[in-house]
PDB file of N, CA, C and O in Angstrom:
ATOM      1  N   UNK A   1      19.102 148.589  51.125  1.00  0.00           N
ATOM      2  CA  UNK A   1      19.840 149.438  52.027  1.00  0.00           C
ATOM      3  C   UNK A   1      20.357 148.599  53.200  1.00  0.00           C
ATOM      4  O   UNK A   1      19.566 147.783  53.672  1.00  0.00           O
ATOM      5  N   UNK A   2      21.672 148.701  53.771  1.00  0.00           N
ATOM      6  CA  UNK A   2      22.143 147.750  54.673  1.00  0.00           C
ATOM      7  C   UNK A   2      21.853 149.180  56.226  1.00  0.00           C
ATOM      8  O   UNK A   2      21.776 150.390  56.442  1.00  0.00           O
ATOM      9  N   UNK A   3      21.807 147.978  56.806  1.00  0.00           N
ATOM     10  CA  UNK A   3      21.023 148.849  58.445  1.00  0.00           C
ATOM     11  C   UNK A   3      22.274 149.251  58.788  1.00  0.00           C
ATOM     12  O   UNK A   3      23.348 148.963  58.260  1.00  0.00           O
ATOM     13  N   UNK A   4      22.048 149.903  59.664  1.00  0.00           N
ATOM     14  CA  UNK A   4      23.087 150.474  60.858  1.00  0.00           C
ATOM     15  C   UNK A   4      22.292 150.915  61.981  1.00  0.00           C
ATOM     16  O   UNK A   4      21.883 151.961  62.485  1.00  0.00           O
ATOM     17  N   UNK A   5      22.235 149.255  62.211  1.00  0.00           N
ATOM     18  CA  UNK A   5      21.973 149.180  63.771  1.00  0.00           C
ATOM     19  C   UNK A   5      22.580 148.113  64.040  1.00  0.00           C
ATOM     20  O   UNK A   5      22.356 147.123  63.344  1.00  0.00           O
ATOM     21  N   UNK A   6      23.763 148.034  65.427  1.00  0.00           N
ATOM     22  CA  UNK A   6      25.088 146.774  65.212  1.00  0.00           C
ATOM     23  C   UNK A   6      24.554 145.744  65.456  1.00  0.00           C
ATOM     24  O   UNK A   6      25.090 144.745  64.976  1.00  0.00           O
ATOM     25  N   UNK A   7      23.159 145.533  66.381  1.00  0.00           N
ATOM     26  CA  UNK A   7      22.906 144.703  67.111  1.00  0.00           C
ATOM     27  C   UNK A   7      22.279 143.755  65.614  1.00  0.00           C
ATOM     28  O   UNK A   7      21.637 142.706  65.657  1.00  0.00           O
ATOM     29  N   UNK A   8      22.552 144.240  64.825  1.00  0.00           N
ATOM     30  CA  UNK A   8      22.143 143.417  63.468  1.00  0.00           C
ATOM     31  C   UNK A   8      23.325 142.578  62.811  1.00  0.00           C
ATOM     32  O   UNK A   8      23.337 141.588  62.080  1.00  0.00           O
ATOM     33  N   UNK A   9      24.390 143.439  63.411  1.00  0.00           N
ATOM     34  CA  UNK A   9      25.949 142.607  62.898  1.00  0.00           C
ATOM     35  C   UNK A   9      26.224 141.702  63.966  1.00  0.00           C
ATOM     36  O   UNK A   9      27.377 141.272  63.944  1.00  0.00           O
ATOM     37  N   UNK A  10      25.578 141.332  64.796  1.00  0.00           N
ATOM     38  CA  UNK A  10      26.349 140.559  65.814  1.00  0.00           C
ATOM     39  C   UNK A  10      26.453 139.014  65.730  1.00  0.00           C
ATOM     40  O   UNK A  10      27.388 138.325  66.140  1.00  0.00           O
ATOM     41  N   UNK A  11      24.956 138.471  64.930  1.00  0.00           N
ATOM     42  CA  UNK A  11      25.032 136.710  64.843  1.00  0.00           C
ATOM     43  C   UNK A  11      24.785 136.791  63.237  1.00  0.00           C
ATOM     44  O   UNK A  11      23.968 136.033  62.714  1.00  0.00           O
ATOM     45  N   UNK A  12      25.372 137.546  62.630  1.00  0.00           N
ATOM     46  CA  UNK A  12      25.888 137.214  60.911  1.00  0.00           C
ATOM     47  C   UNK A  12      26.689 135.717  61.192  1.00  0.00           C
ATOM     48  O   UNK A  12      27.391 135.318  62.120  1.00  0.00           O
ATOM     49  N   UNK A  13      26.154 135.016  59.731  1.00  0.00           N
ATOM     50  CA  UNK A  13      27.246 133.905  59.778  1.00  0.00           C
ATOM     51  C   UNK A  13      28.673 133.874  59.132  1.00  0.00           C
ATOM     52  O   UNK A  13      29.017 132.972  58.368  1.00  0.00           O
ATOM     53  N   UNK A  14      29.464 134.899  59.483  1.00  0.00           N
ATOM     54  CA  UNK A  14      30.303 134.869  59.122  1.00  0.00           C
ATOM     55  C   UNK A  14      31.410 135.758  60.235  1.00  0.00           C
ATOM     56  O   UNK A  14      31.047 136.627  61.028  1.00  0.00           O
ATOM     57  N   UNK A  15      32.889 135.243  60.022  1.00  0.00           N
ATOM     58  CA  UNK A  15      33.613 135.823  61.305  1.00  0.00           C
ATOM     59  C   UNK A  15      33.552 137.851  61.339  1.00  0.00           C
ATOM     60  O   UNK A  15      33.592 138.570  62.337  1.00  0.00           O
ATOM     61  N   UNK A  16      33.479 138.135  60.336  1.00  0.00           N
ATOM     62  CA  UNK A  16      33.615 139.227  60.075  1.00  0.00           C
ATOM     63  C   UNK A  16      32.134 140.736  59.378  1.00  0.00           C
ATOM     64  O   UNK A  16      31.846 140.725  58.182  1.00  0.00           O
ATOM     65  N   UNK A  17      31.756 141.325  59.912  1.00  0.00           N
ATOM     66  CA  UNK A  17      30.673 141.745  59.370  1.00  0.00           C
ATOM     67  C   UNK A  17      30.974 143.229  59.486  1.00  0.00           C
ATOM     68  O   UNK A  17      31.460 143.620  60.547  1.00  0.00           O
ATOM     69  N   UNK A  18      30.734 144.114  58.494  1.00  0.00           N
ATOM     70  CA  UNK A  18      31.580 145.938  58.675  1.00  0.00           C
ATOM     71  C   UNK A  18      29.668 146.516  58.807  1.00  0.00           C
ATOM     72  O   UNK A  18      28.622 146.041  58.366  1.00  0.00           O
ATOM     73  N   UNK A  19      29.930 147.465  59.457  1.00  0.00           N
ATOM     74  CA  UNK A  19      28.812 148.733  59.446  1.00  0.00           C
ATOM     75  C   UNK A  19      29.384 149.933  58.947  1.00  0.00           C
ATOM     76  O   UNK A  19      30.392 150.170  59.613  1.00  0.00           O
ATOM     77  N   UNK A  20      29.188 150.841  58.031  1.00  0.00           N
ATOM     78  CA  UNK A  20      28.956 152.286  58.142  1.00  0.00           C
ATOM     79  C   UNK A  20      28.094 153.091  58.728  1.00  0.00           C
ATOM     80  O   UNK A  20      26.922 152.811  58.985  1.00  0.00           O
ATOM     81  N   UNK A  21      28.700 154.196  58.973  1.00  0.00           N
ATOM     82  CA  UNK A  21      27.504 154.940  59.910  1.00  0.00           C
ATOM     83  C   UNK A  21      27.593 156.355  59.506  1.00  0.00           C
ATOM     84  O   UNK A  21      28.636 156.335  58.853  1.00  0.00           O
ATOM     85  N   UNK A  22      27.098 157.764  59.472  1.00  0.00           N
ATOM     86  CA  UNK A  22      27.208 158.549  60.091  1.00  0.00           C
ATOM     87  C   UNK A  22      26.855 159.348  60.826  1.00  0.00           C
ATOM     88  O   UNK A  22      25.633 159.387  60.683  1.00  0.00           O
ATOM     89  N   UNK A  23      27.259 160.323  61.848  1.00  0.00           N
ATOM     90  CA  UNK A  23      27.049 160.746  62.518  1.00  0.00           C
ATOM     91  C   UNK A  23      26.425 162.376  62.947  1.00  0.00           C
ATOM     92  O   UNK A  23      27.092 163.098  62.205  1.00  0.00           O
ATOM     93  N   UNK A  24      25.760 163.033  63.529  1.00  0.00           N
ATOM     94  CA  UNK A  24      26.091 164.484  63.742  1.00  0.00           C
ATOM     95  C   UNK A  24      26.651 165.079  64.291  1.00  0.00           C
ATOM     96  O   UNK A  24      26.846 164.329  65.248  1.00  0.00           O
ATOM     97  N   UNK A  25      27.240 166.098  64.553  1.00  0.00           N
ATOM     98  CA  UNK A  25      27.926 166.917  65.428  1.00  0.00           C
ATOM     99  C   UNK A  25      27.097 166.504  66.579  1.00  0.00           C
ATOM    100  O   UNK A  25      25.884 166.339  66.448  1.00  0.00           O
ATOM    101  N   UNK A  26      27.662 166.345  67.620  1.00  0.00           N
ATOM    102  CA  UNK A  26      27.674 166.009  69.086  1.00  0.00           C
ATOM    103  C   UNK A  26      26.774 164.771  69.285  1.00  0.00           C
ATOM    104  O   UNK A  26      26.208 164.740  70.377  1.00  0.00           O
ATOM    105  N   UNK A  27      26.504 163.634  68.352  1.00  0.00           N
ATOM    106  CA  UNK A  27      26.203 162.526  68.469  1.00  0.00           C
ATOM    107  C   UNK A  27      26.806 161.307  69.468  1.00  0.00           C
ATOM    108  O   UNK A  27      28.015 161.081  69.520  1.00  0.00           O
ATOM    109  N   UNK A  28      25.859 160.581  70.221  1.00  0.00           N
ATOM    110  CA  UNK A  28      26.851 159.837  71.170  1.00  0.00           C
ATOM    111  C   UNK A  28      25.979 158.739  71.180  1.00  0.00           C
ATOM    112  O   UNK A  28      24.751 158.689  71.110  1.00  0.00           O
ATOM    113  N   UNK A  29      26.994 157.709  71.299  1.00  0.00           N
ATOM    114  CA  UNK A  29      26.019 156.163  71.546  1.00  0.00           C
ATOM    115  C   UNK A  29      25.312 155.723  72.800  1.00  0.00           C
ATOM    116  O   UNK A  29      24.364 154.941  72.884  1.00  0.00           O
ATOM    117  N   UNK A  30      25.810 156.232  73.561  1.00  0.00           N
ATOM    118  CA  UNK A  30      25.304 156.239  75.354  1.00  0.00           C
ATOM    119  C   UNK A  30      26.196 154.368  75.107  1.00  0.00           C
ATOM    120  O   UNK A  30      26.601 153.759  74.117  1.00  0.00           O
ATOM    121  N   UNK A  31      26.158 154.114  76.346  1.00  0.00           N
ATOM    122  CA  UNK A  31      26.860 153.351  76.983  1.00  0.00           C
ATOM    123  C   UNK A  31      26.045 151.941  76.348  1.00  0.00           C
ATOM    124  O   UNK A  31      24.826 151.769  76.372  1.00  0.00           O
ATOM    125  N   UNK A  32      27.085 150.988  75.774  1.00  0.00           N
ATOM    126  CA  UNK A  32      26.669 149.683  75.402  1.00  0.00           C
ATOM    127  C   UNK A  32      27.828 148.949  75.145  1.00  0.00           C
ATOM    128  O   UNK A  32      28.940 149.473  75.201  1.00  0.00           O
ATOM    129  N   UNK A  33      27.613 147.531  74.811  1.00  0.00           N
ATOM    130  CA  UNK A  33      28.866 146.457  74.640  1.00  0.00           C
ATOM    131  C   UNK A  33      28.167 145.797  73.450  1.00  0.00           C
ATOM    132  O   UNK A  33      27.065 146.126  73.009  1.00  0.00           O
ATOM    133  N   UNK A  34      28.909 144.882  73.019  1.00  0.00           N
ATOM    134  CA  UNK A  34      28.439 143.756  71.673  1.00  0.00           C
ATOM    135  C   UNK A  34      29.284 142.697  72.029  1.00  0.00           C
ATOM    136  O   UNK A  34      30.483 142.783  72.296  1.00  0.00           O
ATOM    137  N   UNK A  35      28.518 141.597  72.015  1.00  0.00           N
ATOM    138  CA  UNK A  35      28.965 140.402  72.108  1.00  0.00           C
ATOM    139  C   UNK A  35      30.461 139.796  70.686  1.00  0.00           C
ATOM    140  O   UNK A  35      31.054 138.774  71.028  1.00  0.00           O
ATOM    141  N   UNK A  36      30.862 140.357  69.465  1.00  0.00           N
ATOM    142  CA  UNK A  36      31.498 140.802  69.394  1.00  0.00           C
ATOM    143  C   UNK A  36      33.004 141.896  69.467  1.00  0.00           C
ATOM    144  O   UNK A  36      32.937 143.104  69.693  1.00  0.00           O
ATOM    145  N   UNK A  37      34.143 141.220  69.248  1.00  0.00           N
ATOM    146  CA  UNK A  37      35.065 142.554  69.116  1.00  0.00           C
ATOM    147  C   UNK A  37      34.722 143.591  67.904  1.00  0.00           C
ATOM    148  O   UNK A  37      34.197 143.300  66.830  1.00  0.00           O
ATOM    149  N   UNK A  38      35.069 144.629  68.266  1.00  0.00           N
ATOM    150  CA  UNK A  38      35.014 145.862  67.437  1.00  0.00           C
ATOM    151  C   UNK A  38      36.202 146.833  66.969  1.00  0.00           C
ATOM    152  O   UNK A  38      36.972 147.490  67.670  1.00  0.00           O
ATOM    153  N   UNK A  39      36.131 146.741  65.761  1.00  0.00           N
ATOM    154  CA  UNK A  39      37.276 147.451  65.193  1.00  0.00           C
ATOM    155  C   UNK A  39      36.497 149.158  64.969  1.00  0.00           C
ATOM    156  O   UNK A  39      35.675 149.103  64.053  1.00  0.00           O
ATOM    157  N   UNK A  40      36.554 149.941  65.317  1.00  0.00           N
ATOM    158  CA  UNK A  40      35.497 151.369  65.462  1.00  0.00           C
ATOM    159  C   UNK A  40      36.804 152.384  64.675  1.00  0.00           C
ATOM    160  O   UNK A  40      37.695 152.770  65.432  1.00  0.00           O
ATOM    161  N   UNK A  41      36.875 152.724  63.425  1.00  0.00           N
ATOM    162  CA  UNK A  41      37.142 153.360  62.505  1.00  0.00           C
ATOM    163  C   UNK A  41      36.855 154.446  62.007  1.00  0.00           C
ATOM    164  O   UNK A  41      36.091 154.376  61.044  1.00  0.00           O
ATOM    165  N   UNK A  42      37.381 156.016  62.486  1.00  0.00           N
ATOM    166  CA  UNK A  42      37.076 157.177  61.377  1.00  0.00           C
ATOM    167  C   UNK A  42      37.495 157.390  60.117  1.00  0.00           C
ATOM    168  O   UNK A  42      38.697 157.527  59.888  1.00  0.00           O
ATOM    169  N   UNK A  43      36.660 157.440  59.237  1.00  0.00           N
ATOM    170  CA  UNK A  43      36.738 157.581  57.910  1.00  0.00           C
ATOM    171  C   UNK A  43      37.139 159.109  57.931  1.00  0.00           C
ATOM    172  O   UNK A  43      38.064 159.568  57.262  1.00  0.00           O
ATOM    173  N   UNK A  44      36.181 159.979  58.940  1.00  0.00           N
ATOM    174  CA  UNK A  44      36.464 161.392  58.666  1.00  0.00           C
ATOM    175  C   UNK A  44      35.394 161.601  60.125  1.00  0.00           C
ATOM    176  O   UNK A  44      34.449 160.933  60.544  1.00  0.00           O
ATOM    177  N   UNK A  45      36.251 163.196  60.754  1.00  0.00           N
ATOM    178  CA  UNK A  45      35.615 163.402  61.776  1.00  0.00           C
ATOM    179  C   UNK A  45      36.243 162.684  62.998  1.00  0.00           C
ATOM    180  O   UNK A  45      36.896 161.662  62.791  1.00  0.00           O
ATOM    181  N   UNK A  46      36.064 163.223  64.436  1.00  0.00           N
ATOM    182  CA  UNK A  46      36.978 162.904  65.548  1.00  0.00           C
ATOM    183  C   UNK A  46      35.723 162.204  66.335  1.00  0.00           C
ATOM    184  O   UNK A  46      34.544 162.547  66.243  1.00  0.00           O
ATOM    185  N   UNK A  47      36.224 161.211  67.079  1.00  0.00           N
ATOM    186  CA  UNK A  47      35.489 160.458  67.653  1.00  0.00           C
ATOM    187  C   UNK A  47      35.501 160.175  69.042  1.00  0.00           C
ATOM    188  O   UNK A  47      36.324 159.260  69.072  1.00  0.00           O
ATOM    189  N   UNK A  48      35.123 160.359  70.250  1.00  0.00           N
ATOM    190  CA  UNK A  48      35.938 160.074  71.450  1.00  0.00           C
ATOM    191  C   UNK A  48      35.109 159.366  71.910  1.00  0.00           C
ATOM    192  O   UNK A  48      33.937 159.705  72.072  1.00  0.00           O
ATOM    193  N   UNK A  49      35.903 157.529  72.385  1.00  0.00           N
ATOM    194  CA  UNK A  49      35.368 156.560  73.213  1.00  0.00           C
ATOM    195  C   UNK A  49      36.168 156.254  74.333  1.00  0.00           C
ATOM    196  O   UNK A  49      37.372 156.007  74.394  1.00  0.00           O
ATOM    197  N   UNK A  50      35.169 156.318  75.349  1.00  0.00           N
ATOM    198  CA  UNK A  50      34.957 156.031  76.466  1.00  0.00           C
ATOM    199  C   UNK A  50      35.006 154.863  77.180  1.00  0.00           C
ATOM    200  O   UNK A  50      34.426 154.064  76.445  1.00  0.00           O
ATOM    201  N   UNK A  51      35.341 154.296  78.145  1.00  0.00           N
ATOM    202  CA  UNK A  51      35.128 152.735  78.998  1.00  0.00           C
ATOM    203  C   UNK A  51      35.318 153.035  80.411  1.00  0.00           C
ATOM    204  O   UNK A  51      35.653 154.160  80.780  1.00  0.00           O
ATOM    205  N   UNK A  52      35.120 152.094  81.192  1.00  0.00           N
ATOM    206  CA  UNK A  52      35.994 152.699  82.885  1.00  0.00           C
ATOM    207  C   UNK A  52      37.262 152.544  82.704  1.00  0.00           C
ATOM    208  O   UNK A  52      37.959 153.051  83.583  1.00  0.00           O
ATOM    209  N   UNK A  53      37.843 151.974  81.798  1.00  0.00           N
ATOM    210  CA  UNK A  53      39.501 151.916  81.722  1.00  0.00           C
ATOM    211  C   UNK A  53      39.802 153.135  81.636  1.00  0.00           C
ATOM    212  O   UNK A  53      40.421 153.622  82.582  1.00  0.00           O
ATOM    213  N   UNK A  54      39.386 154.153  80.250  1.00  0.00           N
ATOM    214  CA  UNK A  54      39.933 155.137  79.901  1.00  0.00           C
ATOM    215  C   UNK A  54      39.297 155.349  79.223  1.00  0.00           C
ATOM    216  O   UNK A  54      38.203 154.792  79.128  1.00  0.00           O
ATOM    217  N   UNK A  55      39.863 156.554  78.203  1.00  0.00           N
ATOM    218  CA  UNK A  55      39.192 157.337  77.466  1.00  0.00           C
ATOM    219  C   UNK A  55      40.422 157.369  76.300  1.00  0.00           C
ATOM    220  O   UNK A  55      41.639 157.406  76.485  1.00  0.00           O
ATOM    221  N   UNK A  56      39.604 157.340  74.941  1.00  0.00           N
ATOM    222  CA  UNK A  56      40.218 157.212  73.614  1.00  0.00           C
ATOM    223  C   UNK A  56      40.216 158.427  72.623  1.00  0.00           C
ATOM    224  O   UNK A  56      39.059 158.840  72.703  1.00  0.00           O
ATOM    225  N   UNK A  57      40.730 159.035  71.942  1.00  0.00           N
ATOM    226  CA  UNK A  57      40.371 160.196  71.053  1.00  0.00           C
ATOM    227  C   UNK A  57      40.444 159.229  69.398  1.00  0.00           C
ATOM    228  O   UNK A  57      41.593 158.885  69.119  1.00  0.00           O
ATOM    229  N   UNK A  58      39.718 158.947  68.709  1.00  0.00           N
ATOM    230  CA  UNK A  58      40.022 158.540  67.439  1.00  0.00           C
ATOM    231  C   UNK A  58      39.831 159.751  66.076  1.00  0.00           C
ATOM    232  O   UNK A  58      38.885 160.343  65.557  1.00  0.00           O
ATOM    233  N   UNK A  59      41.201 159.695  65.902  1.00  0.00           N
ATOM    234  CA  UNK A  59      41.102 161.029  64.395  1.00  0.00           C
ATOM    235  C   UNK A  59      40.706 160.459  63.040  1.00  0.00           C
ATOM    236  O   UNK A  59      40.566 159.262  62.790  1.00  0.00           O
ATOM    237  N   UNK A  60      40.518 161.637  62.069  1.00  0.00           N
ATOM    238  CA  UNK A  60      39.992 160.352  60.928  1.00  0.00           C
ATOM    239  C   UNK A  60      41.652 160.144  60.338  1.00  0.00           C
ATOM    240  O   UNK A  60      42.666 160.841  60.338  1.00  0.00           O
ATOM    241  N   UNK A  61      41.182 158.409  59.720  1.00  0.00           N
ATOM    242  CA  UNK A  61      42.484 157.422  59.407  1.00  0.00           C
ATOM    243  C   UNK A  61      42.375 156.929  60.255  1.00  0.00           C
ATOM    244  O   UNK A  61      42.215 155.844  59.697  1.00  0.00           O
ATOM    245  N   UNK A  62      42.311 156.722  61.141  1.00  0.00           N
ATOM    246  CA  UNK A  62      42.679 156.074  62.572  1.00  0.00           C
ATOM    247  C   UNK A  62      41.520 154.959  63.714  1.00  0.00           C
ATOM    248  O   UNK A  62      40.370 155.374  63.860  1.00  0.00           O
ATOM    249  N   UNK A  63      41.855 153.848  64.313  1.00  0.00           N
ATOM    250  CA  UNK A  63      40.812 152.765  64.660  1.00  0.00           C
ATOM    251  C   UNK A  63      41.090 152.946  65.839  1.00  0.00           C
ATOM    252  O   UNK A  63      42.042 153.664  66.144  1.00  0.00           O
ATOM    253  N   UNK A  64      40.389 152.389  66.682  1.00  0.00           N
ATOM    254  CA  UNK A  64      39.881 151.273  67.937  1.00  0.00           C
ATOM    255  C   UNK A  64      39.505 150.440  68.309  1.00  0.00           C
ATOM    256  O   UNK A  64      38.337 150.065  68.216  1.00  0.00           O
ATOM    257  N   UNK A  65      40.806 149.657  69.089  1.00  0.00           N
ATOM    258  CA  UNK A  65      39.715 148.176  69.141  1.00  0.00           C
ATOM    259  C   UNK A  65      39.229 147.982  70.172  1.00  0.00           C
ATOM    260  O   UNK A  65      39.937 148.235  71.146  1.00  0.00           O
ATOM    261  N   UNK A  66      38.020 147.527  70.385  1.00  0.00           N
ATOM    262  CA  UNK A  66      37.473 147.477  71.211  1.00  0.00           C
ATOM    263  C   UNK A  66      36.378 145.699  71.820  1.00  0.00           C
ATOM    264  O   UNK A  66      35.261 145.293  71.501  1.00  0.00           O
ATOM    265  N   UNK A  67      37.193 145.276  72.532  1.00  0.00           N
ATOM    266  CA  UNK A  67      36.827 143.778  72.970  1.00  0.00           C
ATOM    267  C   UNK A  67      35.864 143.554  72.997  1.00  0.00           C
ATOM    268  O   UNK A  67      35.159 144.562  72.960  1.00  0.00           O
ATOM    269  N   UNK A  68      35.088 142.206  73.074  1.00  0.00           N
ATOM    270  CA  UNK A  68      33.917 142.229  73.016  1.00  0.00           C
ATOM    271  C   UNK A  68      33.525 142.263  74.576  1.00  0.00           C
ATOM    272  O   UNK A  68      34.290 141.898  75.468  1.00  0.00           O
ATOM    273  N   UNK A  69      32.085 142.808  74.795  1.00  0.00           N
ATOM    274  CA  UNK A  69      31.783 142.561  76.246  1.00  0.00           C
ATOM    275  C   UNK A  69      32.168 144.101  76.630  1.00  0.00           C
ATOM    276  O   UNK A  69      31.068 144.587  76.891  1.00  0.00           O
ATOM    277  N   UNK A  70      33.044 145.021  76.787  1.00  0.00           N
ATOM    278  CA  UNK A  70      33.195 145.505  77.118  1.00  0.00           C
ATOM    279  C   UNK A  70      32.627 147.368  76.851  1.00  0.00           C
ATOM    280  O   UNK A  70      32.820 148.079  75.865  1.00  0.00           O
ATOM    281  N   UNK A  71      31.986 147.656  78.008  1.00  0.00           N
ATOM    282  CA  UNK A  71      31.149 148.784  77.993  1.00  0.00           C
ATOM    283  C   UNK A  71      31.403 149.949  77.556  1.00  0.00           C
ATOM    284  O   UNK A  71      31.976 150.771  78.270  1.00  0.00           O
ATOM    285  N   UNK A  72      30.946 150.274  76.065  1.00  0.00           N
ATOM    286  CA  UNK A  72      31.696 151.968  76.218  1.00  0.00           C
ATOM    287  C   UNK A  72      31.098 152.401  75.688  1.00  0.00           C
ATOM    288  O   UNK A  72      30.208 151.649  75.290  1.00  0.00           O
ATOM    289  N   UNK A  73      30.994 153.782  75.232  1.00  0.00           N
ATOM    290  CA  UNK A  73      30.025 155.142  74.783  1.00  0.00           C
ATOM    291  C   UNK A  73      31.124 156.321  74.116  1.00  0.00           C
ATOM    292  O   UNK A  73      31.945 157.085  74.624  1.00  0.00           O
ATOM    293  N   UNK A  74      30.691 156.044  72.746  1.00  0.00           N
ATOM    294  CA  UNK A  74      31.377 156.913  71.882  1.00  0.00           C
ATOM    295  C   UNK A  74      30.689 158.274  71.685  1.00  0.00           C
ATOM    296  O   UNK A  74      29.459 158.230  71.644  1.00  0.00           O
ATOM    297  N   UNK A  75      31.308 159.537  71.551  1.00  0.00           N
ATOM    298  CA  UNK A  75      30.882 160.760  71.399  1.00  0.00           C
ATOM    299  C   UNK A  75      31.412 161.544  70.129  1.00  0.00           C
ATOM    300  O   UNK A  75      32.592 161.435  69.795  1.00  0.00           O
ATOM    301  N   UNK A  76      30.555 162.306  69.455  1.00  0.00           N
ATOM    302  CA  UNK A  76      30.943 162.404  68.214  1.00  0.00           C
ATOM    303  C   UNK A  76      31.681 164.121  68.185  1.00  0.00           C
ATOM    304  O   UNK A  76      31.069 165.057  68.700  1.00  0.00           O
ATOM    305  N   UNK A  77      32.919 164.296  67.573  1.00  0.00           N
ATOM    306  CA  UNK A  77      33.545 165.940  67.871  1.00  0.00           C
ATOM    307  C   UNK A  77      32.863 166.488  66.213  1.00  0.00           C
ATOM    308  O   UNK A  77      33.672 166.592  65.291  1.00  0.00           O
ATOM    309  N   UNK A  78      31.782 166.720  66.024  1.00  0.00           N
ATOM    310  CA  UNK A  78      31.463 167.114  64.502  1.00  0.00           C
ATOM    311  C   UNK A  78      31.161 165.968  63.969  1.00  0.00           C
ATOM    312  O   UNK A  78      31.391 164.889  64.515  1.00  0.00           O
ATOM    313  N   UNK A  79      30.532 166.134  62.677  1.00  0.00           N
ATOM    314  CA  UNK A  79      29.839 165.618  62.109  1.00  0.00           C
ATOM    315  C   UNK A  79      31.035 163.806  61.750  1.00  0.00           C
ATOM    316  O   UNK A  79      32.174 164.009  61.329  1.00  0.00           O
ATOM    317  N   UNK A  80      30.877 163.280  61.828  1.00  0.00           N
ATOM    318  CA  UNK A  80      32.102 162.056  61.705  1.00  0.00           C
ATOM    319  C   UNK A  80      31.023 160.767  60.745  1.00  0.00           C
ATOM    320  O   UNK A  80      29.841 160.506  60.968  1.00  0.00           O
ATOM    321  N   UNK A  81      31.815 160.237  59.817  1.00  0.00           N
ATOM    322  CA  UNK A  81      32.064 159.368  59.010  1.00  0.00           C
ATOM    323  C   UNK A  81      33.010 158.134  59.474  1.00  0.00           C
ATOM    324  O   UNK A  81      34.230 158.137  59.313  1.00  0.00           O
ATOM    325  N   UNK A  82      32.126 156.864  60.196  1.00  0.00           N
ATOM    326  CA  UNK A  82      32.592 156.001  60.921  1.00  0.00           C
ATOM    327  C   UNK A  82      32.166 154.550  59.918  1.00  0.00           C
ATOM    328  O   UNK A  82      31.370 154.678  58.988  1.00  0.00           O
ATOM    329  N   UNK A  83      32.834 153.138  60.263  1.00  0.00           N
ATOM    330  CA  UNK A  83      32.836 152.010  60.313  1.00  0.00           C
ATOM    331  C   UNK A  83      33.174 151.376  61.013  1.00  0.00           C
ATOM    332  O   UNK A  83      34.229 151.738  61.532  1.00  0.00           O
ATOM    333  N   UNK A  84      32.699 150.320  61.415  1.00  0.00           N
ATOM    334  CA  UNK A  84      32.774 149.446  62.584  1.00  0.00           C
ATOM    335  C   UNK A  84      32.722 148.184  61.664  1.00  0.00           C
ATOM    336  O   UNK A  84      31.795 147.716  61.003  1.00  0.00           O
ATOM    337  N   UNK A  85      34.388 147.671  61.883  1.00  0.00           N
ATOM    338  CA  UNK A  85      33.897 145.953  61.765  1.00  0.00           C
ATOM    339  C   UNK A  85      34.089 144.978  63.112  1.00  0.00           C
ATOM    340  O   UNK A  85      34.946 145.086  63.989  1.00  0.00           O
ATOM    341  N   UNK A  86      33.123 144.090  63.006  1.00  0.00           N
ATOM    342  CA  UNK A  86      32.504 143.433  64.276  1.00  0.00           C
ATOM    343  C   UNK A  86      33.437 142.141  63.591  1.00  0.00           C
ATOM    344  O   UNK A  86      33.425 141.760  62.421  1.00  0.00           O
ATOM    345  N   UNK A  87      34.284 141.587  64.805  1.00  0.00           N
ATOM    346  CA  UNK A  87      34.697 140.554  64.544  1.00  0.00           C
ATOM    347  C   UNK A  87      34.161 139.499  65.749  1.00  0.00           C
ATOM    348  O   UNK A  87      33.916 139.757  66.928  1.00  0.00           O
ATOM    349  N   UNK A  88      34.049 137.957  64.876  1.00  0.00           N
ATOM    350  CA  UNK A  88      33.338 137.152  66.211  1.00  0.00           C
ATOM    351  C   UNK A  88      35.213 136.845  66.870  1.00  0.00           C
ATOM    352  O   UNK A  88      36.293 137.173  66.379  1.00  0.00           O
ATOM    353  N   UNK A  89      34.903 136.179  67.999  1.00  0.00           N
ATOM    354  CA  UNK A  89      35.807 136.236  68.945  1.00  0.00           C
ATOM    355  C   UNK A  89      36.332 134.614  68.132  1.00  0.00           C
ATOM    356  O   UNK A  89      37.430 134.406  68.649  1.00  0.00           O
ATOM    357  N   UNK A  90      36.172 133.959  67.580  1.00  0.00           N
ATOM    358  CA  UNK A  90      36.740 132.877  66.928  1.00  0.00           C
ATOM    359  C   UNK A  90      35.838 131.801  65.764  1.00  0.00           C
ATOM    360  O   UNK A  90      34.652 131.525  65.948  1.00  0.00           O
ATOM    361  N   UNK A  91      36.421 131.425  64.905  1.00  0.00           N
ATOM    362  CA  UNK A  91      35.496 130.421  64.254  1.00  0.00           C
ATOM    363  C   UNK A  91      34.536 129.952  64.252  1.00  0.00           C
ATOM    364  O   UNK A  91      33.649 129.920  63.399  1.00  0.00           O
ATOM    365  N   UNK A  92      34.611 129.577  65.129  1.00  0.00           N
ATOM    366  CA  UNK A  92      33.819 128.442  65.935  1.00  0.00           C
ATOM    367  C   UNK A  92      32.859 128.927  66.671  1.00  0.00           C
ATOM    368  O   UNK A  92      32.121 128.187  67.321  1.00  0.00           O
ATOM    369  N   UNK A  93      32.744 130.233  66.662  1.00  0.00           N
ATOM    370  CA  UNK A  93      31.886 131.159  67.610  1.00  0.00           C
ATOM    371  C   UNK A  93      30.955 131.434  66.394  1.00  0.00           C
ATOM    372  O   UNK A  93      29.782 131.351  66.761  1.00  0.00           O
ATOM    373  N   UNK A  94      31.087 131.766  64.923  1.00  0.00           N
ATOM    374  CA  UNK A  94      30.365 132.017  64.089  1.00  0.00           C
ATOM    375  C   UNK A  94      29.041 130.812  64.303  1.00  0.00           C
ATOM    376  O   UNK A  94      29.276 129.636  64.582  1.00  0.00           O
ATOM    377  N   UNK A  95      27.454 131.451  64.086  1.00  0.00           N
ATOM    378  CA  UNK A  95      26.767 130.414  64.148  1.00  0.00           C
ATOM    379  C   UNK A  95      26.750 129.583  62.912  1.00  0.00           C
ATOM    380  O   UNK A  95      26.098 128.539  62.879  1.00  0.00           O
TER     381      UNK A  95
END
């Protein structure tokens, strides 16, 4: 069984590492970053992320990218069917 917990995708050796997840109705990540960028993907189900910049609505079909380092807290509108691929910030960054 592959985890879904990200902090497990973050020093994969390779540039690229995907999570599935899902979620429950009114599920939320509370506020965190990953040393990784994040591509945050509904498969199905509405997703709304958060940062001090702004605020995002993601429908299903539809991504977010989200930099690495940077703080945010996703909230779930119903039950949602998500993936996250974690990209390292360059090559050379892979261990």
């Amino acid at each position: 069984m592959r985890s879904d917990r990200a902090a497990d995708y973050q020093d994969v050796p390779r540039p690229l590492a995907v999570m599935p997840k899902l979620y429950a109705a009114g599920s939320a990540t509370g506020s965190h970053s990953h040393p990784r960028a994040q591509l945050l993907h509904a498969a199905s189900g509405v997703m709304v992320a958060s940062t001090e910049r702004g605020t995002w609505v993601v429908p299903p079909g539809h991504a977010l990218w989200i930099p690495p380092g940077i703080v945010h807290d996703v909230t779930m509108c119903g039950p949602v069917s998500m993936a996250s691929a974690y990209v390292a910030a360059s090559p050379a960054s892979v261990p």
